[in-house]
TIZATOR-328525 format. One record per residue (C-alpha): residue in one letter; x, y, z negated. Coordinates in steps of 0.25 Angstrom, whole numbers, always signed. Each point is the difference from the previous one (the first is absolute). Layout:
BEGIN
{code: a; xx: X; yy: Y; zz: Z} .
...
END
This chain:
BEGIN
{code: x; xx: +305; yy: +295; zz: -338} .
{code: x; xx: -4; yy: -6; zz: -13} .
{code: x; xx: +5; yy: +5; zz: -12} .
{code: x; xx: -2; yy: -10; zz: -9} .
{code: x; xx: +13; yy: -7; zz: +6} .
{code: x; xx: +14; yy: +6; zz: -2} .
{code: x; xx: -1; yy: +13; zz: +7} .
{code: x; xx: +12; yy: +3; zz: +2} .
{code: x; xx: +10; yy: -14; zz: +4} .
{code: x; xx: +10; yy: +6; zz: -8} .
{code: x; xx: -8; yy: +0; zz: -12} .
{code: x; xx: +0; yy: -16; zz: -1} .
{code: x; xx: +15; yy: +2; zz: -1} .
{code: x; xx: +5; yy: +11; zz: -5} .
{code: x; xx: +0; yy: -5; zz: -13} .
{code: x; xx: +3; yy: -15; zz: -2} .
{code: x; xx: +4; yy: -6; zz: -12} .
{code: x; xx: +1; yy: -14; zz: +1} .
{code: x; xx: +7; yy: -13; zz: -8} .
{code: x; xx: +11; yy: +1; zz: +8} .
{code: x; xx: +3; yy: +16; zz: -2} .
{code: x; xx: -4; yy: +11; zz: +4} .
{code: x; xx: -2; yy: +6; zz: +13} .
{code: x; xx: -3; yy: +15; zz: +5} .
{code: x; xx: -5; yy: +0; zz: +15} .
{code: x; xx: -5; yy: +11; zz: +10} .
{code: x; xx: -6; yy: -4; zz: +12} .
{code: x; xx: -9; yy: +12; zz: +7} .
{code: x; xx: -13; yy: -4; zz: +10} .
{code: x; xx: -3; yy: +11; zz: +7} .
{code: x; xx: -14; yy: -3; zz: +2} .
{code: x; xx: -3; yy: +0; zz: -15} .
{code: x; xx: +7; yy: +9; zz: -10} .
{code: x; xx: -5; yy: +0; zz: -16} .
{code: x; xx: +10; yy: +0; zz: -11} .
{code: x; xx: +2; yy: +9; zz: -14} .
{code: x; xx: +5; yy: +14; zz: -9} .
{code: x; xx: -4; yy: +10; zz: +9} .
{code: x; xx: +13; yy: +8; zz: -2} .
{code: x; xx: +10; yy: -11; zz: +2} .
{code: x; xx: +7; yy: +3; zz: +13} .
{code: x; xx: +11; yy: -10; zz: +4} .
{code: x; xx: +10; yy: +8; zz: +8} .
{code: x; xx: +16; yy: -1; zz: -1} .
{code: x; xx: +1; yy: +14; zz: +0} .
{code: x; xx: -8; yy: +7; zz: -8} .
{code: x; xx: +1; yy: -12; zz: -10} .
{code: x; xx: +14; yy: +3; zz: -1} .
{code: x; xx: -1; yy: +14; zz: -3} .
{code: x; xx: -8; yy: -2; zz: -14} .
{code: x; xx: -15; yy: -2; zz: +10} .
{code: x; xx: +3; yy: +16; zz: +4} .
{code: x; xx: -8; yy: +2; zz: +14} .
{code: x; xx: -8; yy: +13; zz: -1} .
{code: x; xx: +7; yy: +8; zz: +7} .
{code: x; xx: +13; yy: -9; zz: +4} .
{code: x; xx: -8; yy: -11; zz: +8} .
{code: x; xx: +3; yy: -3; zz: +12} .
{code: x; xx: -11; yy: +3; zz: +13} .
{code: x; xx: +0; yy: -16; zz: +0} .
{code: x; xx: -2; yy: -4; zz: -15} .
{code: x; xx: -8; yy: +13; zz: -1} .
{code: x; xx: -14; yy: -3; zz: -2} .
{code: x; xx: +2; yy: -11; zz: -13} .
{code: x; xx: +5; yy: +15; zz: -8} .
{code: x; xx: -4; yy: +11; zz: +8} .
{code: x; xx: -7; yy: +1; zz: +14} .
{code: x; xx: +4; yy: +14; zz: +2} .
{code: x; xx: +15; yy: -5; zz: +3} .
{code: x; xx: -7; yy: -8; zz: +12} .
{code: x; xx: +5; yy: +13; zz: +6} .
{code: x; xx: +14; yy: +2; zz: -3} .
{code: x; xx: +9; yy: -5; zz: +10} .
{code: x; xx: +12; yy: +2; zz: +8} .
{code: x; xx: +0; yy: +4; zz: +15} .
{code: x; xx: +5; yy: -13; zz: +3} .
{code: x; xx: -10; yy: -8; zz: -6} .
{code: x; xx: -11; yy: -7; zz: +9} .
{code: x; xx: -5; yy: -11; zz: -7} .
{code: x; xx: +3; yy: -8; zz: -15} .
{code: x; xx: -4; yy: -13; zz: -4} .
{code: x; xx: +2; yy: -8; zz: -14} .
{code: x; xx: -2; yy: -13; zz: +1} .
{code: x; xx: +0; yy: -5; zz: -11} .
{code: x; xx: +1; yy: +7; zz: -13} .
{code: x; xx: -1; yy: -10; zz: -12} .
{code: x; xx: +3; yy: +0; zz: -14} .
{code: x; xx: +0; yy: -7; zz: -14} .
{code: x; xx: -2; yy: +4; zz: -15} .
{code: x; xx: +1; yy: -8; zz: -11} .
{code: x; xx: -1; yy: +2; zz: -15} .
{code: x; xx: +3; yy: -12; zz: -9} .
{code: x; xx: +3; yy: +8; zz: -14} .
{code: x; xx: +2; yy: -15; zz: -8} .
{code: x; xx: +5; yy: -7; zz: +11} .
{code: x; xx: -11; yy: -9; zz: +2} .
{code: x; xx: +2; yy: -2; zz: +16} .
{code: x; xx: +12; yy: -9; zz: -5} .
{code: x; xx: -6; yy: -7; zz: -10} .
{code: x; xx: -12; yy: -3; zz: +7} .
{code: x; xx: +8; yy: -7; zz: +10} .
{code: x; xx: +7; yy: -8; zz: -10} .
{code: x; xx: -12; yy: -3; zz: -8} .
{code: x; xx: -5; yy: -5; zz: +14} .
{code: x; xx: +11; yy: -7; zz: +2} .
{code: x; xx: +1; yy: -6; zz: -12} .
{code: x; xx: -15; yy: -5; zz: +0} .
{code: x; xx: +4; yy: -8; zz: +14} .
{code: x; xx: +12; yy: -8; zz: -8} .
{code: x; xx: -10; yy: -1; zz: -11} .
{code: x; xx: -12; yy: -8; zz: +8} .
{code: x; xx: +10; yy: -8; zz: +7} .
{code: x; xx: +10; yy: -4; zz: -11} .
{code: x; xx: -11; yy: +1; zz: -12} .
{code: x; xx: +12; yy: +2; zz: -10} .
{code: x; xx: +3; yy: +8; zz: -12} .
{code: x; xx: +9; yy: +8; zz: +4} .
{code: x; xx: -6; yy: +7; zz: +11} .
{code: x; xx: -14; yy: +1; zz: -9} .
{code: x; xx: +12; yy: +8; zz: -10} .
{code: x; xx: +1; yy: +9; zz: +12} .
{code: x; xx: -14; yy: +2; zz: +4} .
{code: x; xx: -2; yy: +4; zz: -15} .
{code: x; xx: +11; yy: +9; zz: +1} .
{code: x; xx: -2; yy: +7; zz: +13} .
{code: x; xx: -15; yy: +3; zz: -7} .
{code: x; xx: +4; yy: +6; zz: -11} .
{code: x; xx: +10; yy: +11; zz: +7} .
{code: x; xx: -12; yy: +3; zz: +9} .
{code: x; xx: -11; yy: +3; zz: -11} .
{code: x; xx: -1; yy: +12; zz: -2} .
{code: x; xx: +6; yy: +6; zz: +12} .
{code: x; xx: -4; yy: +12; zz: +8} .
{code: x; xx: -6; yy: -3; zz: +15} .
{code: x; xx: +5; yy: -1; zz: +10} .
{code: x; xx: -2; yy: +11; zz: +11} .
{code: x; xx: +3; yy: -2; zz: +14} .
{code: x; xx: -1; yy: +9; zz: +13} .
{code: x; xx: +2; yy: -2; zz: +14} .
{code: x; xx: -3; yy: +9; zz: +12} .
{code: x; xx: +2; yy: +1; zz: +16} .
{code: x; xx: -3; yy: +11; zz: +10} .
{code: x; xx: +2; yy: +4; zz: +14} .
{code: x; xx: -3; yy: +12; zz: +7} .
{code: x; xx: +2; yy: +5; zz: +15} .
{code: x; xx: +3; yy: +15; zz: +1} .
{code: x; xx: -1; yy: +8; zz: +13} .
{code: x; xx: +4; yy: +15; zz: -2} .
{code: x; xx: -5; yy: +12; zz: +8} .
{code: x; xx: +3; yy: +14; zz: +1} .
{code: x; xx: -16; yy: +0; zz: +1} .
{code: x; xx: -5; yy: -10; zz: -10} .
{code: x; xx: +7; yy: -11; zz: -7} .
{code: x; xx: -6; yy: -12; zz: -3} .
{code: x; xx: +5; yy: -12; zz: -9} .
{code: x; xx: -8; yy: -15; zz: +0} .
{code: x; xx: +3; yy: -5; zz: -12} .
{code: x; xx: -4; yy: -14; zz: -9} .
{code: x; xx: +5; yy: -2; zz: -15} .
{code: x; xx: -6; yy: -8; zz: -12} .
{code: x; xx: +6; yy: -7; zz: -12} .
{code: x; xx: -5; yy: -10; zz: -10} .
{code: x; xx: +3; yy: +1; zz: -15} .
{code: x; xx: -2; yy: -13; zz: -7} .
{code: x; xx: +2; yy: +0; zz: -16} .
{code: x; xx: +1; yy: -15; zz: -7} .
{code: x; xx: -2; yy: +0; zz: -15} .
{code: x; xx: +3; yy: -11; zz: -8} .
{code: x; xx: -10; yy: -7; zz: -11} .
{code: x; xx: +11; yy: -11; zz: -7} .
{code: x; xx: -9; yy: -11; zz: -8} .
{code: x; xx: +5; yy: -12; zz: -7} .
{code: x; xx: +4; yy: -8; zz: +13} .
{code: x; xx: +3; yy: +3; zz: +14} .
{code: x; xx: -12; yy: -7; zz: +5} .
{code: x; xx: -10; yy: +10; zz: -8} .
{code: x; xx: +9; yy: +13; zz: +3} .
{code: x; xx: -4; yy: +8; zz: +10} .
{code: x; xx: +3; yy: +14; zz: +8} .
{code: x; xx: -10; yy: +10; zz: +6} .
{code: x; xx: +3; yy: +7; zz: +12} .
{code: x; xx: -6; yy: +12; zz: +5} .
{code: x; xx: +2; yy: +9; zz: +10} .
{code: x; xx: -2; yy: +12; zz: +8} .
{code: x; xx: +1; yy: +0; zz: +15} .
{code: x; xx: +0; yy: +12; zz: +10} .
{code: x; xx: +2; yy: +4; zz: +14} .
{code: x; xx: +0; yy: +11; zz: +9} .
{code: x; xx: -1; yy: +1; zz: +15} .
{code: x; xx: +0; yy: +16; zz: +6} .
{code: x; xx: +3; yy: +9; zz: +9} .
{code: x; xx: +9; yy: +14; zz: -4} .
{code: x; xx: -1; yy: +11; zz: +10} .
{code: x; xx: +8; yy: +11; zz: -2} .
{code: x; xx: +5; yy: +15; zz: +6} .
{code: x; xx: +9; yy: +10; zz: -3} .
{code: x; xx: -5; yy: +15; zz: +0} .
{code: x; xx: +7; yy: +14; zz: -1} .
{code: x; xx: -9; yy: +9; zz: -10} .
{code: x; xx: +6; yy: +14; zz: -3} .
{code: x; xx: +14; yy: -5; zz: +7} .
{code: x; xx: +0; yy: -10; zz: -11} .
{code: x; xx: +3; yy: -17; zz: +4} .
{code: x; xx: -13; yy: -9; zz: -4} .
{code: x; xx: -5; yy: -13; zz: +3} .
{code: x; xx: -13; yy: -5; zz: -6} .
{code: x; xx: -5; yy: -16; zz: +2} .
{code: x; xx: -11; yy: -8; zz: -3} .
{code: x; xx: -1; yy: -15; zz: -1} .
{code: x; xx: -14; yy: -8; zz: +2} .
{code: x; xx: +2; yy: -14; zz: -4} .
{code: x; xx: -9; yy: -12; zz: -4} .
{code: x; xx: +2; yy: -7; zz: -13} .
{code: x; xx: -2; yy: -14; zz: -6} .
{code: x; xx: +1; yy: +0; zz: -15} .
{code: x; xx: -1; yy: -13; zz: -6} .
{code: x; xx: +1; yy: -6; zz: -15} .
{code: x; xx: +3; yy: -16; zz: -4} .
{code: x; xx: +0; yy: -8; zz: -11} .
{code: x; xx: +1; yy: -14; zz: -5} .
{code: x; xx: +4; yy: -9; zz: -12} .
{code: x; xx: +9; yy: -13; zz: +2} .
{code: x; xx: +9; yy: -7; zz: -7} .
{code: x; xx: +14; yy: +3; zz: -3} .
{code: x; xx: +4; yy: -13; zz: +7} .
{code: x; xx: -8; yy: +2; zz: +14} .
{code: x; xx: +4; yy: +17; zz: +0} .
{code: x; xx: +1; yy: +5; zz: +12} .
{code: x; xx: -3; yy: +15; zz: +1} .
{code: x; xx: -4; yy: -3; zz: +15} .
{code: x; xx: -12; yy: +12; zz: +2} .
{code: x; xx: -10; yy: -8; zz: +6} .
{code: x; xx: -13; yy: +4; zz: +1} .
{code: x; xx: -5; yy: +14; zz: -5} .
{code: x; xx: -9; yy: +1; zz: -12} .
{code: x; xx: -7; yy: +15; zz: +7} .
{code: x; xx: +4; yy: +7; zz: +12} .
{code: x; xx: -1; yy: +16; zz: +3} .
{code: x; xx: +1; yy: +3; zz: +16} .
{code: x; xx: -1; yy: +15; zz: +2} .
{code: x; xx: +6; yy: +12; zz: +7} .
{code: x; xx: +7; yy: +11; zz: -4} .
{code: x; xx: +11; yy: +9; zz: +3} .
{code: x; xx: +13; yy: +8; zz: -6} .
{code: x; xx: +3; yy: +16; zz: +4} .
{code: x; xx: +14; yy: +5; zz: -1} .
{code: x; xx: +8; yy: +13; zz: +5} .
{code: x; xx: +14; yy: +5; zz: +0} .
{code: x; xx: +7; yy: +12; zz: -1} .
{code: x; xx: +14; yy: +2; zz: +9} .
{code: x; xx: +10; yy: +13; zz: -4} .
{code: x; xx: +14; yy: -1; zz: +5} .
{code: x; xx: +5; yy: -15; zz: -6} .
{code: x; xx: -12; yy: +1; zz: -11} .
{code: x; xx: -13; yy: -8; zz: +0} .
{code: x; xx: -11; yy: +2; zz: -10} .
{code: x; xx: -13; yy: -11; zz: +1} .
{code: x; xx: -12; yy: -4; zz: -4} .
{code: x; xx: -8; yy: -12; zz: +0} .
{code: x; xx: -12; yy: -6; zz: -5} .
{code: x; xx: -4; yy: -14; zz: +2} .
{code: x; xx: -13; yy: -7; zz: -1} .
{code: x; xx: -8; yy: +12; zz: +2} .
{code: x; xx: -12; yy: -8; zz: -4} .
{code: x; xx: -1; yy: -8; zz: -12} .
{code: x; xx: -1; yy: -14; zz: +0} .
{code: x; xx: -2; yy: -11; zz: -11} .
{code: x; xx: -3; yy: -14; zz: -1} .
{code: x; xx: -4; yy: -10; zz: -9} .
{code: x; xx: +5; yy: -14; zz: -5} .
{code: x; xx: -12; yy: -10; zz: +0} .
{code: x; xx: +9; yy: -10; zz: -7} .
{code: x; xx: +7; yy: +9; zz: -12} .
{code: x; xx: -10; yy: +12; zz: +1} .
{code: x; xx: +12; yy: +10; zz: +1} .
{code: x; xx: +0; yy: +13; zz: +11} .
{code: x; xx: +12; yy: +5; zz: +10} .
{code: x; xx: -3; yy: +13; zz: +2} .
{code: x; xx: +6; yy: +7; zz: +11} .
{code: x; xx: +0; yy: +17; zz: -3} .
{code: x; xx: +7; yy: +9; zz: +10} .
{code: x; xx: +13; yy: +3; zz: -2} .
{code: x; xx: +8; yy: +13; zz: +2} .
{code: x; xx: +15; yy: +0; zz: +1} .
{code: x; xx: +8; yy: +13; zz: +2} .
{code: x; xx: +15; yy: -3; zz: +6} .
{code: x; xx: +11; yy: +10; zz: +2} .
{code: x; xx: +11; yy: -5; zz: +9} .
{code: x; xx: +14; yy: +8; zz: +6} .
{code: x; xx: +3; yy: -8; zz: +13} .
{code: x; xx: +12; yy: +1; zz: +9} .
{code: x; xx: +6; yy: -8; zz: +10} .
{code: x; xx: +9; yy: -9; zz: -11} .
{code: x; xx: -5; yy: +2; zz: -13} .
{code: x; xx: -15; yy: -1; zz: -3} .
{code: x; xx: -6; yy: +4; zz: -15} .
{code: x; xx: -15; yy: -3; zz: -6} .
{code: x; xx: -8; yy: +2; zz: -10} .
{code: x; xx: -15; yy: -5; zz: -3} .
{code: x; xx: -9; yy: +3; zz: -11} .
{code: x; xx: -13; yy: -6; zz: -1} .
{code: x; xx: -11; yy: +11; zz: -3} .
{code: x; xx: -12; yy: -10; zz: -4} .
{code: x; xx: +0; yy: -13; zz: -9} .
{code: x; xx: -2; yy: -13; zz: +10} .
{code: x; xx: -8; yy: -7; zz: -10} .
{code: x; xx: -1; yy: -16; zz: +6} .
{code: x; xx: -9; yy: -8; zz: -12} .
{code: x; xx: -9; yy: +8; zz: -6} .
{code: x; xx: -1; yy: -8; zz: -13} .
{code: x; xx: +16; yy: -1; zz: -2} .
{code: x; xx: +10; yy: +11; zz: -4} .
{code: x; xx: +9; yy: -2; zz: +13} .
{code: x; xx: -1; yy: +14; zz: +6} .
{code: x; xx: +11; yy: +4; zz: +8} .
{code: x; xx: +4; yy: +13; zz: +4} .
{code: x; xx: +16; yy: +2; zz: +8} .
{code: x; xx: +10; yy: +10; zz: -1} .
{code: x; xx: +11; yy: -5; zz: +10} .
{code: x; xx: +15; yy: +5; zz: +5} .
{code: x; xx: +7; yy: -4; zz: +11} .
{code: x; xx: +13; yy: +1; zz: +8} .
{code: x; xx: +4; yy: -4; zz: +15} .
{code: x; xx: +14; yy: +1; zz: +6} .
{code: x; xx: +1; yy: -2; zz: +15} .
{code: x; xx: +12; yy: -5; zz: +7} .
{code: x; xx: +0; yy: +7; zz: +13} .
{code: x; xx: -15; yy: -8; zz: +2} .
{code: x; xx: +8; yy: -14; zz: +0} .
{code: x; xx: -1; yy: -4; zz: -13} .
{code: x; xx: -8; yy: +5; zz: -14} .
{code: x; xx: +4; yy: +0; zz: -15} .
{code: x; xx: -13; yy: +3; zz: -9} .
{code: x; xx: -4; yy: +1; zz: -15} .
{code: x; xx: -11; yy: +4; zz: -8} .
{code: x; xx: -7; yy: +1; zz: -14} .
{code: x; xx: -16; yy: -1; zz: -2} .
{code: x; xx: -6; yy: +2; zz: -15} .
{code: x; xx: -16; yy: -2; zz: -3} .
{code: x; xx: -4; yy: +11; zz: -8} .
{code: x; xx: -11; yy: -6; zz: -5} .
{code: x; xx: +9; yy: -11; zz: -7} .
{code: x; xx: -6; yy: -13; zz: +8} .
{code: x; xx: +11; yy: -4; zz: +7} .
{code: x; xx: +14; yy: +0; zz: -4} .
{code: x; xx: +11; yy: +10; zz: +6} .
{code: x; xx: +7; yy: -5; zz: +13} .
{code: x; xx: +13; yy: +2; zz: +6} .
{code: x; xx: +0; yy: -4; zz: +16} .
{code: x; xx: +13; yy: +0; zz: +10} .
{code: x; xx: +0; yy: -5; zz: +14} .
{code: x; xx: +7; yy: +0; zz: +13} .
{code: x; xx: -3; yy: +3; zz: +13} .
{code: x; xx: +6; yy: -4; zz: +15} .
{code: x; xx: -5; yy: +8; zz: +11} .
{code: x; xx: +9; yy: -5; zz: +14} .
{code: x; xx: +0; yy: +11; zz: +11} .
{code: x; xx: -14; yy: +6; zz: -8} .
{code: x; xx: -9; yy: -11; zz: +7} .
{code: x; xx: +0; yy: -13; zz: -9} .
{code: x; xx: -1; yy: +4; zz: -16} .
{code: x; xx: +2; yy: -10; zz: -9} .
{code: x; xx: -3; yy: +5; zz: -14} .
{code: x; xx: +2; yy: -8; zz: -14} .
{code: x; xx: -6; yy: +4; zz: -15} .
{code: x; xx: +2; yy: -5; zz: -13} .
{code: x; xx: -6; yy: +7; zz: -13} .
{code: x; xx: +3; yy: -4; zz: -15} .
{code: x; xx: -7; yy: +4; zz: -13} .
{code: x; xx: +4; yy: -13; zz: -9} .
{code: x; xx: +5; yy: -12; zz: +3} .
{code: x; xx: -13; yy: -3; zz: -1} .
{code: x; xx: -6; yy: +9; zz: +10} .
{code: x; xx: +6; yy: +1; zz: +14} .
{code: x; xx: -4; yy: +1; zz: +14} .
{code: x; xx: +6; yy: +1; zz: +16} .
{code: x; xx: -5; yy: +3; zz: +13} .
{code: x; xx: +4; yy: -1; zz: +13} .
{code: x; xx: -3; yy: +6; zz: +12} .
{code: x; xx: +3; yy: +1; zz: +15} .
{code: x; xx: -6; yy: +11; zz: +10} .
{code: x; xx: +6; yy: +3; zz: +14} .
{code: x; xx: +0; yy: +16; zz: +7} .
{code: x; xx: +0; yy: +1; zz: +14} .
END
């Protein structure tokens, strides 16, 4: 495979801008996997329930929070499959999505009418778009294929994401403005196995997640007439392996786990802007009370993730989240997430989910942190 084209197809479309508007698409090869922010999980659950998944996750949507839960099943479970699991987050603090499209538009009427008028517009649109925050954009997908045992468990799993920021650079004219696009791209193909134990009469199960990795970084400069925040090829590449541990304690209805992602440290380097991703391990401790129609997480992270080394944009979760279960046919959720560290702005997250005879699940997020900072996910798995 080379690597040098768009790894991953969805990549090439998961973010689009063109004239006409613009468009999120997901589209999974299964043959090649690469996208970005390694702890972006697209699932409809979890997603709902304010990203908690510790220790609430189910055995299929385990190993993307906590392969330890690759373990925890019902009696009546035989095999799980999510296909697919996809999501979109978008923050656009000024507006600029909107304006952009009009400025674009605009600049079209412009070079085919060549009247006054719509030069006033162009002019406008420019000046409401200088100075404005950039634009920060994230899309993911995943799959994963779950075979529970009262022996070993195993989980095959694919996820990645791409994060894509446009920054706009307003000049005296639309033909000398410009807007740089970078990037970070990440993907993750592994394989969670996972076993209960009984130690001192107490409930246990203890997972581990080899996975290969594709880290990527972009970056280009065009103009803000020709944007198109289409991640095309990659300015450096990291392949590597790596793996994440987790472990869960089960009393009565309570659940106490631990997990620790990336156990091994991995950073990579923009040739184009010079800046590093850096990926640290990261521990999260979740507490849970589970029973069969109401469900109640908690998730604090116990390390900083630190993503770019040479910006203040370290992140560190404390989440809560709620599930109420009608009689396994249909879901309500909420959930709250707050960065301690200040990066990302508090978010309130609700969904639904439907569940007919506990063999099709459909589940649906939305999160809100401003009006200009939401996301949703949706997500579709079958039990059998």
């Amino acid at each position: 495979m080379d690597y040098n084209e768009p790894n991953l197809k969805y990549i090439g479309n998961a973010v689009n801008m063109s004239k006409n508007g613009i468009s999120l698409g997901l589209a999974l090869a299964f043959t090649s996997f690469a996208s970005s922010a390694a702890s972006y999980a697209p699932d409809g659950r979890t997603n709902a329930m304010g990203n908690v998944g510790v220790a609430t996750a189910d055995y299929v949507t385990a190993p993307l929070y906590n392969p330890a839960l690759v373990a925890v099943f019902h009696k009546s479970d035989d095999i799980g499959i999510l296909l697919p699991a996809i999501g979109v987050n978008v923050k656009n603090i000024d507006h600029s999505l909107k304006t952009i499209i009009d400025l674009q538009g605009a600049i079209d009427d412009f070079e085919s009418s060549r009247s006054q008028d719509d030069l006033d517009k162009i002019d406008a649109y420019l000046a409401e778009l200088d100075g404005n925050a950039p634009i920060n954009v994230t899309a993911g997908i995943a799959f994963a294929i779950a075979v529970p045992s009262k022996n070993i468990s195993v989980n095959l799993y694919g996820r990645g994401y791409v994060e894509a920021i446009a920054s706009v650079d307003i000049k005296s004219d639309y033909q000398s403005s410009t807007v740089s696009v970078t990037g970070f791209g990440y993907s993750e193909l592994g394989l969670a196995l996972a076993k209960q134990y009984k130690v001192h009469g107490e409930s246990f199960s203890f997972g581990i997640t080899p996975k290969y990795q594709i880290l990527q970084t972009y970056s280009y400069l065009t103009s803000i007439e020709d944007l198109d925040l289409e991640l095309k090829d990659a300015d450096s590449e990291l392949t590597t392996f790596n793996f994440d541990l987790g472990a869960v304690w089960m009393k009565n209805n309570f659940r106490t786990a631990l997990v620790v992602k990336d156990v091994l440290s991995q950073e990579i380097k923009s040739t184009a802007t010079g800046y590093t991703y850096e990926m640290n391990p990261q521990a999260t401790l979740g507490l849970a009370y589970a029973v069969e129609y109401f469900t109640f997480g908690v998730d604090v992270d116990l390390t900083e993730q630190t993503r770019y080394v040479e910006l203040e944009d370290n992140t560190q979760f404390a989440r809560v989240g709620v599930e109420l279960n009608a009689w396994h046919w249909a879901q309500l959720r909420a959930g709250f997430e707050h960065d301690m560290q200040g990066s990302i702005e508090d978010a309130l997250t609700a969904g639904i989910g439907i569940s007919p005879f506990g063999i099709l699940h459909l589940d649906i997020a939305g999160s809100y942190a401003s009006n200009n900072q939401v996301g949703t996910s949706a997500s579709l798995s079958f039990t059998f």
